[in-house]
Backbone as JSON Lines, residues from 0, in Angstrom:
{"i":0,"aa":"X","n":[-92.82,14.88,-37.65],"ca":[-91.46,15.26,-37.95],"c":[-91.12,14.77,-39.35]}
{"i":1,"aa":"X","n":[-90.63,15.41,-39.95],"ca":[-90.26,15.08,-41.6],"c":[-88.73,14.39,-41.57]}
{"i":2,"aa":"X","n":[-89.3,13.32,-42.1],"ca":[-87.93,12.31,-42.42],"c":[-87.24,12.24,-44.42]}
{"i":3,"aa":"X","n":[-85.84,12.2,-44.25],"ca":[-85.36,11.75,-44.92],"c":[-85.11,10.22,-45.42]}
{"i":4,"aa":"X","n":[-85.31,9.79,-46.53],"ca":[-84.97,8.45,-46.72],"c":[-84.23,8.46,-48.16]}
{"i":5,"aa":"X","n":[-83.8,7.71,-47.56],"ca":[-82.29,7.28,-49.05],"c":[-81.7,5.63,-49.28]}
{"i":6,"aa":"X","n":[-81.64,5.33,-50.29],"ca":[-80.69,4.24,-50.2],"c":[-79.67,4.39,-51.49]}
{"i":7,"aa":"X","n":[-78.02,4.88,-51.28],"ca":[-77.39,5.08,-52.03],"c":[-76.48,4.53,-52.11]}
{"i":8,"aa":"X","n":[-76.3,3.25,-53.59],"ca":[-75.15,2.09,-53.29],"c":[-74.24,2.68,-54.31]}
{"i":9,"aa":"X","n":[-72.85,2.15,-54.39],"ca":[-71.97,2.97,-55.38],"c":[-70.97,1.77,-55.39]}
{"i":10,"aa":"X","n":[-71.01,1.3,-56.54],"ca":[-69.44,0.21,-57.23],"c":[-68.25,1.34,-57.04]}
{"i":11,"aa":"X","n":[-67.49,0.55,-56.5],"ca":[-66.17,1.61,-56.31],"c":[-65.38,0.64,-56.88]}
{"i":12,"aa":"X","n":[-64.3,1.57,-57.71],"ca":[-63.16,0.73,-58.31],"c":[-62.21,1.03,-58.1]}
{"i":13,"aa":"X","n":[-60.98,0.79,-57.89],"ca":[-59.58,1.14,-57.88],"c":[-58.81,0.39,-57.96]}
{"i":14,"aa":"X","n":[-57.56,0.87,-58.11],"ca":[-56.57,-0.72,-58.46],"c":[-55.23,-0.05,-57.53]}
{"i":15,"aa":"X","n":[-54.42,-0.82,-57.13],"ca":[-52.99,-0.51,-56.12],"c":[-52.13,0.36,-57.32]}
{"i":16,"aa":"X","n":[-51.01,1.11,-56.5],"ca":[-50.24,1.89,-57.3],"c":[-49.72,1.5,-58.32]}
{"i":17,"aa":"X","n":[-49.61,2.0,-59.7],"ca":[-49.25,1.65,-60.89],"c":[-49.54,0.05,-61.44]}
{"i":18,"aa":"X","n":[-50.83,-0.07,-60.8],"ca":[-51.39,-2.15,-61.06],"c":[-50.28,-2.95,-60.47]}
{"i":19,"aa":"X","n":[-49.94,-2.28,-59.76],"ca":[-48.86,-3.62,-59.03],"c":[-49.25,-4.41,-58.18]}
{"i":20,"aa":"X","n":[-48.93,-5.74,-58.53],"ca":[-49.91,-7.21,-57.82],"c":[-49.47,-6.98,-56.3]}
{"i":21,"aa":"X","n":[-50.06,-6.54,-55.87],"ca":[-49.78,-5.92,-53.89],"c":[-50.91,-6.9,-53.07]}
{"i":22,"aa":"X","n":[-52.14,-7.19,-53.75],"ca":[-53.29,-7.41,-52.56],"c":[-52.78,-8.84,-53.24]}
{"i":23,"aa":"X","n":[-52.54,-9.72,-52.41],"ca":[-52.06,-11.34,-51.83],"c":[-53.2,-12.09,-51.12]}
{"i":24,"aa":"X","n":[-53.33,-12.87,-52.14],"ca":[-54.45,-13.94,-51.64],"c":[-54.67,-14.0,-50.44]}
{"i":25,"aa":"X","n":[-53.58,-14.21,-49.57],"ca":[-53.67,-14.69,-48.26],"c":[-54.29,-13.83,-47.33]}
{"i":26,"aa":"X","n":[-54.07,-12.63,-47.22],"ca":[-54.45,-11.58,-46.44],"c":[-56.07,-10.84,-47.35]}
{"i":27,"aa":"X","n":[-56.25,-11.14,-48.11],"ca":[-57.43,-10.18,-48.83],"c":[-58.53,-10.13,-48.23]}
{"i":28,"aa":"X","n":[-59.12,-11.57,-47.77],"ca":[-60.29,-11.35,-46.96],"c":[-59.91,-10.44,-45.59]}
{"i":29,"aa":"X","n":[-58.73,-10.62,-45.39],"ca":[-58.51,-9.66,-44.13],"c":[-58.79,-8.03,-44.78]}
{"i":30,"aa":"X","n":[-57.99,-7.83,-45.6],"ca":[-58.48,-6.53,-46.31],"c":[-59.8,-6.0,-46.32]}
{"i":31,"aa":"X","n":[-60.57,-6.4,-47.0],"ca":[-61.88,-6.77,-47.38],"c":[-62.82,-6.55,-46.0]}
{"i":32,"aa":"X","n":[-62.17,-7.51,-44.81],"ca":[-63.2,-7.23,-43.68],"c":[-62.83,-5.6,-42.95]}
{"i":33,"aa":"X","n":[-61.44,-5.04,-43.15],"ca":[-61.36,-3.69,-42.41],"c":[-61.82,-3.14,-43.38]}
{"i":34,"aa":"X","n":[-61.98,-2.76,-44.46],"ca":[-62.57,-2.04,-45.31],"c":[-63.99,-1.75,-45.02]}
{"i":35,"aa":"X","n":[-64.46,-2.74,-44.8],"ca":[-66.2,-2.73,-44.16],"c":[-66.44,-2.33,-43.1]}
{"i":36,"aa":"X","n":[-64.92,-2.5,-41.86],"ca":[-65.28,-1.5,-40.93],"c":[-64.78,-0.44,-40.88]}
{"i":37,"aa":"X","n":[-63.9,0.05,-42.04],"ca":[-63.74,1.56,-41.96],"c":[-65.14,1.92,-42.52]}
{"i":38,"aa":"X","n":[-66.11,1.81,-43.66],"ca":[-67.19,2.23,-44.25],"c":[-68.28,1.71,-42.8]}
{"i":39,"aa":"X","n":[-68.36,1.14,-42.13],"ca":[-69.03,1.57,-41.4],"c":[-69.28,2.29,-40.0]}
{"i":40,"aa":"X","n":[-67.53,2.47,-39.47],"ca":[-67.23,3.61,-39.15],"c":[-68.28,4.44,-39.29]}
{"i":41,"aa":"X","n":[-67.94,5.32,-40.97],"ca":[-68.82,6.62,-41.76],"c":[-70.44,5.99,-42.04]}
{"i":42,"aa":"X","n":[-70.64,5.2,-41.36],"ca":[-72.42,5.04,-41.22],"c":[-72.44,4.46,-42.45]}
{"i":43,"aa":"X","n":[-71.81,3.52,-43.34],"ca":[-72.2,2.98,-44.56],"c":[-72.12,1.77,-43.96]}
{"i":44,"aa":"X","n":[-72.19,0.52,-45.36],"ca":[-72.32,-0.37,-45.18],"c":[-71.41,-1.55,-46.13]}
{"i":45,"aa":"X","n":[-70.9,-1.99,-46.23],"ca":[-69.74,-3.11,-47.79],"c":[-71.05,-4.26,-47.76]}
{"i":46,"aa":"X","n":[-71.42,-4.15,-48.89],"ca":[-72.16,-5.13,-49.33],"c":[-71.28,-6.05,-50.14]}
{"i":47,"aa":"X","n":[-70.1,-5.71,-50.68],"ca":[-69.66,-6.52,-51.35],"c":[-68.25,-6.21,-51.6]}
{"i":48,"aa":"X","n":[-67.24,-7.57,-51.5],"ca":[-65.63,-6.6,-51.88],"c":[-65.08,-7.76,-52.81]}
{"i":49,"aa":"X","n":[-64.5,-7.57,-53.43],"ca":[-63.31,-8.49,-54.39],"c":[-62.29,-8.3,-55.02]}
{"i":50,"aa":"X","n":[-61.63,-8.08,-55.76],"ca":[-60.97,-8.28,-56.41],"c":[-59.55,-8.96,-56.72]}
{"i":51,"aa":"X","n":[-58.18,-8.42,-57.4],"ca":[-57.18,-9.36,-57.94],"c":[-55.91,-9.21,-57.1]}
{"i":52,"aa":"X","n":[-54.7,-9.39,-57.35],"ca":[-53.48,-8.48,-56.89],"c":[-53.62,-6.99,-57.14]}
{"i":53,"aa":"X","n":[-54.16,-6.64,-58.59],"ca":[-53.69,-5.11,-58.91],"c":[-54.8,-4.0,-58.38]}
{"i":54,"aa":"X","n":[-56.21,-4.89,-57.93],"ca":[-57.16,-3.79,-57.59],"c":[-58.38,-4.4,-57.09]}
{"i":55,"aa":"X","n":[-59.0,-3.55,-57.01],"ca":[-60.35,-4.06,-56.03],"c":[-61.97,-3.49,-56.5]}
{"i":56,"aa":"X","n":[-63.15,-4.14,-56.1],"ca":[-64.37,-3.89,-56.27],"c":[-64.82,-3.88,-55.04]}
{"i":57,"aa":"X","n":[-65.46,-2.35,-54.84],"ca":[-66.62,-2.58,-53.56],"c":[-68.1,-2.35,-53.76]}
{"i":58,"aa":"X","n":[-68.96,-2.79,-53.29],"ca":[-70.13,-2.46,-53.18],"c":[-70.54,-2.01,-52.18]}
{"i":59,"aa":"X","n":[-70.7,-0.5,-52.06],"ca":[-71.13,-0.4,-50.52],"c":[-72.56,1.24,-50.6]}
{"i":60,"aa":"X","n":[-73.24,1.02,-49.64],"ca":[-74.26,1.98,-48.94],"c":[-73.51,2.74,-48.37]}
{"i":61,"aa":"X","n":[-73.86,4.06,-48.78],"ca":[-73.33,5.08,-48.06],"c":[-74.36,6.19,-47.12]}
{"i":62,"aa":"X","n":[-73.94,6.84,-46.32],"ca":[-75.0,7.27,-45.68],"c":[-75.1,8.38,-46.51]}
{"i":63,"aa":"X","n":[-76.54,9.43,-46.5],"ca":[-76.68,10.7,-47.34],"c":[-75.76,11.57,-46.98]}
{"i":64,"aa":"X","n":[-74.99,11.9,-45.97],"ca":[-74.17,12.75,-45.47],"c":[-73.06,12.67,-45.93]}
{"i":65,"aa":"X","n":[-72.45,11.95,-46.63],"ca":[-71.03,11.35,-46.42],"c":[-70.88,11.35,-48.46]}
{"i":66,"aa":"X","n":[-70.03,12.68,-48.62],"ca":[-69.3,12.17,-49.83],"c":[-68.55,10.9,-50.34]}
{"i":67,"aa":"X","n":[-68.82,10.4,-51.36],"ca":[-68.31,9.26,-52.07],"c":[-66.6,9.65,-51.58]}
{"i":68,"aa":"X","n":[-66.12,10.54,-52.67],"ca":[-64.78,11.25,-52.39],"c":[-64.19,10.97,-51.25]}
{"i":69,"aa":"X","n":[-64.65,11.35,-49.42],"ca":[-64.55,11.27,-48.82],"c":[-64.37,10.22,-48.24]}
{"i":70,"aa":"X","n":[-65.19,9.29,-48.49],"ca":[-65.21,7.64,-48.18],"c":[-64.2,7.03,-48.77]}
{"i":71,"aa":"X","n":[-63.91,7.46,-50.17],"ca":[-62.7,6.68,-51.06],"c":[-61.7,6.99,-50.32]}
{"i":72,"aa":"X","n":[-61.47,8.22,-50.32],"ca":[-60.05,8.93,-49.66],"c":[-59.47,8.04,-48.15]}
{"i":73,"aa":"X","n":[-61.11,7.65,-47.25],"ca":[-61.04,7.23,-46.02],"c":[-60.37,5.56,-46.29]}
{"i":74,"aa":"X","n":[-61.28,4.99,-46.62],"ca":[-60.47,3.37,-47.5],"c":[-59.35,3.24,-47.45]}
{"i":75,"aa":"X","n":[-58.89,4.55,-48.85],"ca":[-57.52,4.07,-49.09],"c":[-56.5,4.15,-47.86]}
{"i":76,"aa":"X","n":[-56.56,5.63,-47.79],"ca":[-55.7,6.02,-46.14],"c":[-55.54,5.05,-45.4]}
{"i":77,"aa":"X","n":[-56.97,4.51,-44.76],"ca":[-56.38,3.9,-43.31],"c":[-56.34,2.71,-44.2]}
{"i":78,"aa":"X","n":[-56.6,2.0,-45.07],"ca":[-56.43,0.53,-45.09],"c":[-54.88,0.95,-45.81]}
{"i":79,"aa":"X","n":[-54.13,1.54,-46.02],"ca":[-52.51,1.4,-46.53],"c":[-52.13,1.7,-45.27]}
{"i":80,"aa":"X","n":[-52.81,2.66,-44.07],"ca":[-51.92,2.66,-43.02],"c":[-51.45,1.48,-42.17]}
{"i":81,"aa":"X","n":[-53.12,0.63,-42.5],"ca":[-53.15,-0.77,-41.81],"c":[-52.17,-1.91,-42.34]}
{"i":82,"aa":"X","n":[-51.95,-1.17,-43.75],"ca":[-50.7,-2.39,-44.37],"c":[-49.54,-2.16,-44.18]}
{"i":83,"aa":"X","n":[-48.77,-0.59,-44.31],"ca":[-47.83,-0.1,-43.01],"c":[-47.61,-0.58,-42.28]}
{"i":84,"aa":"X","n":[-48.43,-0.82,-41.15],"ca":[-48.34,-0.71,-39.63],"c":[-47.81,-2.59,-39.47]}
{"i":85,"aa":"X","n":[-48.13,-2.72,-40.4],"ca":[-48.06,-4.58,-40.66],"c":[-47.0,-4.83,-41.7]}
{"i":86,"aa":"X","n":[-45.94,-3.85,-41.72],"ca":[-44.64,-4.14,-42.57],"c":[-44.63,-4.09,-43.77]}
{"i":87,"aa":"X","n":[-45.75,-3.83,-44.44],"ca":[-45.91,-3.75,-46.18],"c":[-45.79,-2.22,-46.29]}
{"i":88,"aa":"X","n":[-44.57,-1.54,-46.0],"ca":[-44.38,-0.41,-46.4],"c":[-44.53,0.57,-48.09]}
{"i":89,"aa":"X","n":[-44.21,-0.77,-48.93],"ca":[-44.65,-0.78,-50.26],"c":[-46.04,-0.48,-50.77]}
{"i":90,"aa":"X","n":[-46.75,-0.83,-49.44],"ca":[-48.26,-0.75,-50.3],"c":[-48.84,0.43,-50.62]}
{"i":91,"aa":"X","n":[-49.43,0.81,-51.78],"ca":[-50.14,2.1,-51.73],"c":[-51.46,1.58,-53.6]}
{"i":92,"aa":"X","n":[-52.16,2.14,-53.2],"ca":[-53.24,2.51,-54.12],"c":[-53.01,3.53,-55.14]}
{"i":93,"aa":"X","n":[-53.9,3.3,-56.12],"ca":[-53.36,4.93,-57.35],"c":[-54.23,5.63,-56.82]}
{"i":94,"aa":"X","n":[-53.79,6.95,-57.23],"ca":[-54.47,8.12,-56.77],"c":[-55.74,7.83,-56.99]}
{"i":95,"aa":"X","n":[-56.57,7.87,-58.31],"ca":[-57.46,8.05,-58.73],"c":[-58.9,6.68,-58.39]}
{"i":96,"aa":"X","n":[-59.98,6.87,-58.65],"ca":[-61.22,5.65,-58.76],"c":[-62.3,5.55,-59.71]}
{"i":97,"aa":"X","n":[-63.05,4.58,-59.64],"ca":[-64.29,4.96,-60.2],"c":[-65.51,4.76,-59.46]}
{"i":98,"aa":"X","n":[-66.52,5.3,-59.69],"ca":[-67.88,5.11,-58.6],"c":[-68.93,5.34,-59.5]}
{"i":99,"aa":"X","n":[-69.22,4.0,-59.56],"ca":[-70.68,3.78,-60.29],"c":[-71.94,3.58,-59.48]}
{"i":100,"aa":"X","n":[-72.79,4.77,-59.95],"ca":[-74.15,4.4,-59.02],"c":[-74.75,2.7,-59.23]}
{"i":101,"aa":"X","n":[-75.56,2.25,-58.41],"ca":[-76.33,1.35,-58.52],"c":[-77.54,1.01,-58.37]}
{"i":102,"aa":"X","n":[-78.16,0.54,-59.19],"ca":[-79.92,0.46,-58.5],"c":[-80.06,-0.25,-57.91]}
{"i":103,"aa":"X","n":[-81.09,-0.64,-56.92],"ca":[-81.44,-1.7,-55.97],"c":[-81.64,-3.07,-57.04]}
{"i":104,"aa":"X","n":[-82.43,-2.94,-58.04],"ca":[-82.22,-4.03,-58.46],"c":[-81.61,-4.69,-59.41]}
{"i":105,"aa":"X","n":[-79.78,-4.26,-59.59],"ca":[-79.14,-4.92,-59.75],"c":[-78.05,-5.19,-58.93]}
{"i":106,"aa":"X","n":[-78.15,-5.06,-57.89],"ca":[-77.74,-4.83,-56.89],"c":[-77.37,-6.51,-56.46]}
{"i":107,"aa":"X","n":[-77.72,-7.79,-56.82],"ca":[-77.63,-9.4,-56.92],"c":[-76.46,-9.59,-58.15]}
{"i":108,"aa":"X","n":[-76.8,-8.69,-59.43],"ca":[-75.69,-9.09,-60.64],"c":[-74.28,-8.65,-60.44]}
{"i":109,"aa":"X","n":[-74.39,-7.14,-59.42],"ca":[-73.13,-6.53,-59.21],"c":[-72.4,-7.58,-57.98]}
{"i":110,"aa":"X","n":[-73.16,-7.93,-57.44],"ca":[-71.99,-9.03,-56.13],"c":[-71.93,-9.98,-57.13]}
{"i":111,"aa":"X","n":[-72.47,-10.48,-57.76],"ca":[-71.59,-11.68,-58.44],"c":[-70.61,-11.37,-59.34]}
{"i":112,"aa":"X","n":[-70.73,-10.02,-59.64],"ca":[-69.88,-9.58,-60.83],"c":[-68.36,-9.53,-59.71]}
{"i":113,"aa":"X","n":[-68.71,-9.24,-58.88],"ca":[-67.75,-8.68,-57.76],"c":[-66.85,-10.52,-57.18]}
{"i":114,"aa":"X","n":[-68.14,-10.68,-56.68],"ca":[-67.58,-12.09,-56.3],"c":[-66.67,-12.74,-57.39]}
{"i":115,"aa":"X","n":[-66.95,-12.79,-58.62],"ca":[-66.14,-13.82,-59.57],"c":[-65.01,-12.85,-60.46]}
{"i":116,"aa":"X","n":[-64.74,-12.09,-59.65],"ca":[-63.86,-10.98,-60.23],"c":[-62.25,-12.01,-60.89]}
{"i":117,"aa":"X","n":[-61.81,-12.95,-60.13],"ca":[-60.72,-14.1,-60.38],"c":[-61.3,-14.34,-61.55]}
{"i":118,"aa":"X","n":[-62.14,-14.91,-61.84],"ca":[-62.57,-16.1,-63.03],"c":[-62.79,-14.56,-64.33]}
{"i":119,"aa":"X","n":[-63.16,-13.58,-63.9],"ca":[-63.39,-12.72,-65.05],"c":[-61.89,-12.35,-65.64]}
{"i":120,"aa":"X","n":[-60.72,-12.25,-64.82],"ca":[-59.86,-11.28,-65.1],"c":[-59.14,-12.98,-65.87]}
{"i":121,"aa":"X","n":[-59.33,-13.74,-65.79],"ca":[-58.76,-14.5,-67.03],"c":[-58.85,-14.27,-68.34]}
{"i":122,"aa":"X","n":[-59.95,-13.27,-68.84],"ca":[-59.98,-13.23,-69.8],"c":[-59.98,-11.59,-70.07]}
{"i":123,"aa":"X","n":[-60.25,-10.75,-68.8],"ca":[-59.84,-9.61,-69.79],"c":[-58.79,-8.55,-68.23]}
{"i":124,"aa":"X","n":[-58.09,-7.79,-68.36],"ca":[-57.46,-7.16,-67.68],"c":[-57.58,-5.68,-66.97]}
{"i":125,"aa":"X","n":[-57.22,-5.44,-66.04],"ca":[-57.83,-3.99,-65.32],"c":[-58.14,-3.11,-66.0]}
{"i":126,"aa":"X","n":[-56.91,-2.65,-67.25],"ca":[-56.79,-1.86,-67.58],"c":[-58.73,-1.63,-68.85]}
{"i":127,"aa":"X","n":[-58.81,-2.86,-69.59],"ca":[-59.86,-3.05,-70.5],"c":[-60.82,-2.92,-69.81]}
{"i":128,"aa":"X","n":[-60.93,-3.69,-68.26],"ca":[-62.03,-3.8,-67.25],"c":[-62.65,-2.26,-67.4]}
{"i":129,"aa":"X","n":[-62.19,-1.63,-66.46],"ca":[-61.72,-0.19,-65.67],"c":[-62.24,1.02,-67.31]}
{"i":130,"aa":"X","n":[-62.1,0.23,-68.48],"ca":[-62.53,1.61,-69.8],"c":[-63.71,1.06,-69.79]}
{"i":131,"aa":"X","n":[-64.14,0.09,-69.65],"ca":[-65.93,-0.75,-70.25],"c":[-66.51,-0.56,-69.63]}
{"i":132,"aa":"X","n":[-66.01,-0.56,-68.33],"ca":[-66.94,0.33,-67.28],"c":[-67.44,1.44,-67.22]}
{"i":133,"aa":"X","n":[-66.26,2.74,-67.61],"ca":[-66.75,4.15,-67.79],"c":[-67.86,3.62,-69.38]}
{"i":134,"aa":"X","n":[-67.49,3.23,-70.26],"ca":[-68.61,3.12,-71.04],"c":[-69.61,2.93,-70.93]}
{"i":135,"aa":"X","n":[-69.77,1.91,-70.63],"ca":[-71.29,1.15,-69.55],"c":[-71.95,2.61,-69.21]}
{"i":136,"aa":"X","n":[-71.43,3.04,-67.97],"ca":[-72.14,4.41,-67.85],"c":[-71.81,5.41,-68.49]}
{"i":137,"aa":"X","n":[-71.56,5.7,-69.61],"ca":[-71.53,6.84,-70.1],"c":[-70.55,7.6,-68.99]}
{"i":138,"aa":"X","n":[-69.4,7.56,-68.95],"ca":[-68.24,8.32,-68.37],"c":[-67.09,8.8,-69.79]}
{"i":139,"aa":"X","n":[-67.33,9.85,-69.65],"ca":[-66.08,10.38,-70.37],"c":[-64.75,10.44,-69.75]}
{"i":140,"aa":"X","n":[-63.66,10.03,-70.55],"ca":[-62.2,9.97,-69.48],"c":[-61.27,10.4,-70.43]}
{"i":141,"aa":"X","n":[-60.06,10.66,-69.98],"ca":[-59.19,11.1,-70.6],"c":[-57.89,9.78,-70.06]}
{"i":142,"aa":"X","n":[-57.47,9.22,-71.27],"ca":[-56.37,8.01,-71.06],"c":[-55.19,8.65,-70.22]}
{"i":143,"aa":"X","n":[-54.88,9.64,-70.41],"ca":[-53.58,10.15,-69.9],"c":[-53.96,10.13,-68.3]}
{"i":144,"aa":"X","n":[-54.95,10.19,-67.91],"ca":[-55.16,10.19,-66.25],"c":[-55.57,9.29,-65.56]}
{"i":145,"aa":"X","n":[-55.93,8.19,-66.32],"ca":[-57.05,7.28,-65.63],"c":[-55.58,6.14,-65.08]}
{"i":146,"aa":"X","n":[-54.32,6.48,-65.16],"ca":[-53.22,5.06,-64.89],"c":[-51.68,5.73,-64.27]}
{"i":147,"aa":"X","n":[-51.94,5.49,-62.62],"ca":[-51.1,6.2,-61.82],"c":[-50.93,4.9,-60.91]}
């Protein structure tokens, strides 16, 4: 029988609506852990989550079936419904993300990059973060869209 094999990891970025400091220390690891079980819900996996008040880093395996798009869309949805349902009617995400492929073997530099996301944003901010990134990979963007 002919098998498929894949392993497809993707840095996901996004930040809460208009960078507004929404994700609160206190609750984040709570964040962080439904996030991993909505992605594995869709047969993926969170290898890695972090980020500030204004936004977040994931590292996660996705299954071959399952659009990136699809998965983002799934995240945001139910984890704002989950902040809803828990009285943070305020909360919402910007429309938009970013999704950077990853290779297996840097796949150790990106969780630490992820993990020390606090100690990085002392010195530079979402907005600078979030352009060096599309550079890094060669992403073309247009400023007028990338800040909702």
């Amino acid at each position: 029988m002919a098998q498929t094999y894949h392993k497809l990891l993707y840095h996901l970025v996004f930040s809460t609506k208009y960078r507004a400091p929404l994700i609160e220390p206190d609750w984040r690891p709570d964040l962080h852990a439904f996030i991993g079980g909505i992605v594995r819900e869709r047969r993926g996996e969170l290898l890695a989550a972090g980020g500030i008040p204004d936004h977040i880093h994931l590292l996660v395996r996705l299954a071959a079936d399952r659009a990136v798009s699809d998965v983002v869309r799934d995240i945001k949805s139910v984890s704002s419904g989950w902040r809803h349902e828990g009285g943070d009617m305020g909360f919402a995400w910007q429309g938009g993300y970013g999704a950077f492929t990853v290779s297996p073997s840097v796949v150790p530099d990106v969780i630490v990059y992820i993990d020390r996301q606090e100690e990085h944003h002392r010195k530079r901010d979402f907005q600078d973060e979030f352009r060096a990134l599309f550079v890094k990979h060669g992403i073309e963007y247009d400023e007028r869209y990338l800040w909702d």
